[in-house]
N, C-alpha and C positions, 0 to 999 in steps of 0.2 A: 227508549221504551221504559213506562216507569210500572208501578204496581198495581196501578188502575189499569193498563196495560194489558198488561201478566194476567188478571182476573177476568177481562174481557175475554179475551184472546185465548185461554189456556184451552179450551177443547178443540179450537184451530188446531194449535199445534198437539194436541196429543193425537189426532186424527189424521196429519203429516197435511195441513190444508195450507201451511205456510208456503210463498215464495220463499228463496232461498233466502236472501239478503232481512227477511223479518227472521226467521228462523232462526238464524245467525244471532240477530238484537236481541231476540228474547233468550236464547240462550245464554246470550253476555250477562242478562240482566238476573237471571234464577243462579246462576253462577256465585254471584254477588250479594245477592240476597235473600238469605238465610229463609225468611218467611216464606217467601214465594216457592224457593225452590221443596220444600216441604211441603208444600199445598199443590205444587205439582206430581211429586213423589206419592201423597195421597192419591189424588184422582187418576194417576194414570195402574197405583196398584186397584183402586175402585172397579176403574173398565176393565180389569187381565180378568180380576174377580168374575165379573157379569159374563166377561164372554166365553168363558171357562165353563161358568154351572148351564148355559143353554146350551139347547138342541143344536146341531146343525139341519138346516130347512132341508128337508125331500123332496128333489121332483116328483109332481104327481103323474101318472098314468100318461093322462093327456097327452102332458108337457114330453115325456118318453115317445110318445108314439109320433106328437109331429116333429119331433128332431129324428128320429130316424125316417119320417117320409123324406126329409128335408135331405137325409141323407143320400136317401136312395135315388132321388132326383138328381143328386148332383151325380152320384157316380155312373147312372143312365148319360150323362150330358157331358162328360169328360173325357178330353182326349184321352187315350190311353200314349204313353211311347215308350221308351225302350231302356229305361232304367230299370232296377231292380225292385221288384213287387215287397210292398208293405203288409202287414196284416192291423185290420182296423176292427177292434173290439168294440159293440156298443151297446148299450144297456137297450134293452126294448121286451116289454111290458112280462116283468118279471123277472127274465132269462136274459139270455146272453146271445149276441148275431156276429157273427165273423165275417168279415167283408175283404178280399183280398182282390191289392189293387194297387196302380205302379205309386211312385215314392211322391212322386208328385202331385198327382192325384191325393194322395193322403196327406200331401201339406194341406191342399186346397177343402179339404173335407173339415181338418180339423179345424181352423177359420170357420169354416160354415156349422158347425156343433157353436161354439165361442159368440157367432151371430147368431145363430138361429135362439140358444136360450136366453139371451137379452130379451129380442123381438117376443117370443111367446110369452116370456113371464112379462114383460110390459106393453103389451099388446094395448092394455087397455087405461097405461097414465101417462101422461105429458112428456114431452121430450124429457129428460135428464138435466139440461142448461135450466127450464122453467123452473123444477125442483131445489136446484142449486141457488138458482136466484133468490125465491120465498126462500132459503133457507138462511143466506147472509143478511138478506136486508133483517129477517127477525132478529139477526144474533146483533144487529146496529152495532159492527166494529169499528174501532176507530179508524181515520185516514190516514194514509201515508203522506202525501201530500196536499196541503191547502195554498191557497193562493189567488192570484189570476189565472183567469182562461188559459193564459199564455204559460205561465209555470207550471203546470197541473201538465199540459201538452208534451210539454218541453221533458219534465222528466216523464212520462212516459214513452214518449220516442226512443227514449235513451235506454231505458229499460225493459222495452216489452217487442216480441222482435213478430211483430206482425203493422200494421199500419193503422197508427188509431185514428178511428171515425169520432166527433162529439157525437151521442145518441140522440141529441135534440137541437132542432132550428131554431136560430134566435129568437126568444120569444119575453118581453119585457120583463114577466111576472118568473121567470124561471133561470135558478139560480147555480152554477153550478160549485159547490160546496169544496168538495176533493177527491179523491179516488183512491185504490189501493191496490198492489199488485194480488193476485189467486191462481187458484189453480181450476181446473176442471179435469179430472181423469189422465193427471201429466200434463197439461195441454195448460198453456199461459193463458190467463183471462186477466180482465180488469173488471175491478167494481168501479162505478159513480154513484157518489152523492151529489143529490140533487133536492132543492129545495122548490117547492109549488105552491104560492098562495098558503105558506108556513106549515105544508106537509113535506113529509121528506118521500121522497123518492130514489130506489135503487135500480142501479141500471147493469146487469153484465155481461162483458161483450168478449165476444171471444172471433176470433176469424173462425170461418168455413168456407172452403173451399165447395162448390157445387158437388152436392151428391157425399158428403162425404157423412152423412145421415145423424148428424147431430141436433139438427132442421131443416128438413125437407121439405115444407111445405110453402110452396110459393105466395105472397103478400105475407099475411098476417097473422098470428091465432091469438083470439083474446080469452081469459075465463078467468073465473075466482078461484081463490086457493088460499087458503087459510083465512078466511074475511079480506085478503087482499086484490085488486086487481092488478091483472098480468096481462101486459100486449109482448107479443114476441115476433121480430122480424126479421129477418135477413134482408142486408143492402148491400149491394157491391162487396160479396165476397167477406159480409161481419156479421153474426149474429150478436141481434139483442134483444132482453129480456129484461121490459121493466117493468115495477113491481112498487106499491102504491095504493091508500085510498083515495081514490081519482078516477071520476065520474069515465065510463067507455068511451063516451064522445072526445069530452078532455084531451085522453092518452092518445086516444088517434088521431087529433088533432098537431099533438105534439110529436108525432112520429113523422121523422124526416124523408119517407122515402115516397111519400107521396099518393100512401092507400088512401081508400075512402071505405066507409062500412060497407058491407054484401048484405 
């Protein structure tokens, strides 16, 4: 890793977005180099700075009243047995509601508080992985690996402990550049670069297990997001999410799992 590197890369890592093994190289390298490591030292007192003088955000009302229906539903629909009774404290609209209820039941509740304000506050934008995507491809980080198809595969196999899919069917005009290890929420992802008719294209793939609500929506979902186009699909058990100015027909052309537009 050099200092073109470091400058690229540096809000990755002050944000913990590093794989382990980058994480590690850039720290070897701010370690060693005086400049860098000071211009890390800046920006990371810069963010304590920013995040210090603001607000922390409030749930609104709304948001209050449908996690405690969410609540109340579950504790309607739960078995009861025969461990020792919890007490569950929860904000609702204004005041304060005591809910007493066995132990397990109250694991199961608090999971459903933890789901239920994801869903409510983003009820109304894009998965998380599409946001993640538009948001690497903008930062055009450098690759970990270039190469052939064949080396590009190879050290990811080696590294990444789910089973990588290539995101696109062989297609003359389309190029595949390199890739880089990421994260998504703890969870191991890959980026690709990808070259199209001398636009670059970002691809990131992470496994999902059915149901496990990262992308639920069965084929395909396309839309714009920041000036860019986004196709996002699930295939045998891997989301992907790529990210592109590249005509809708184009990307779903280039999408290996075999949709056609609705």
């Amino acid at each position: 890793m050099n200092c073109d590197d470091v400058r690229n890369g540096i809000y990755v890592y002050l944000d913990g977005e590093f794989a382990p093994p980058e994480e590690v190289a850039f720290e070897r390298h701010i370690d060693a180099c005086p400049g860098c490591r000071a211009m890390v030292c800046c920006e990371s007192e810069f963010l304590s700075a920013l995040r210090t003088s603001m607000d922390a955000p409030v749930a609104s009302e709304a948001l209050r009243a449908r996690i405690c229906d969410a609540l109340a539903h579950c504790a309607t629909t739960a078995r009861e047995d025969d461990r020792a009774p919890q007490a569950l404290v929860v904000a609702a609209g204004g005041g304060w509601r005591r809910a007493v209820m066995p132990t397990a039941v109250a694991a199961s509740l608090t999971a459903a508080v933890v789901w239920s304000m994801g869903a409510v506050a983003d009820a109304d934008k894009a998965p998380e992985v599409v946001d993640e995507a538009v948001a690497v491809h903008v930062k055009d980080l450098p690759m970990e690996v270039r190469g052939t198809e064949h080396q590009i595969r190879e050290f990811l196999q080696e590294n990444v402990p789910f089973a990588i899919q290539l995101p696109f069917r062989d297609e003359p005009n389309v190029r595949l550049v390199g890739a880089r290890l990421t994260q998504l929420n703890g969870r191991s992802a890959v980026l690709f670069n990808y070259e199209y008719h001398g636009e670059r294209l970002s691809v990131l793939q992470l496994a999902q297990p059915e149901g496990d609500g990262a992308f639920d929506r069965a084929g395909f979902q396309v839309e714009d997001r920041q000036g860019y186009r986004v196709v996002t699909y699930r295939h045998r058990g891997v989301t992907n999410s790529v990210v592109g100015h590249v005509g809708e027909s184009e990307m779903l052309r280039l999408v290996p799992a075999g949709f056609s537009p609705r």
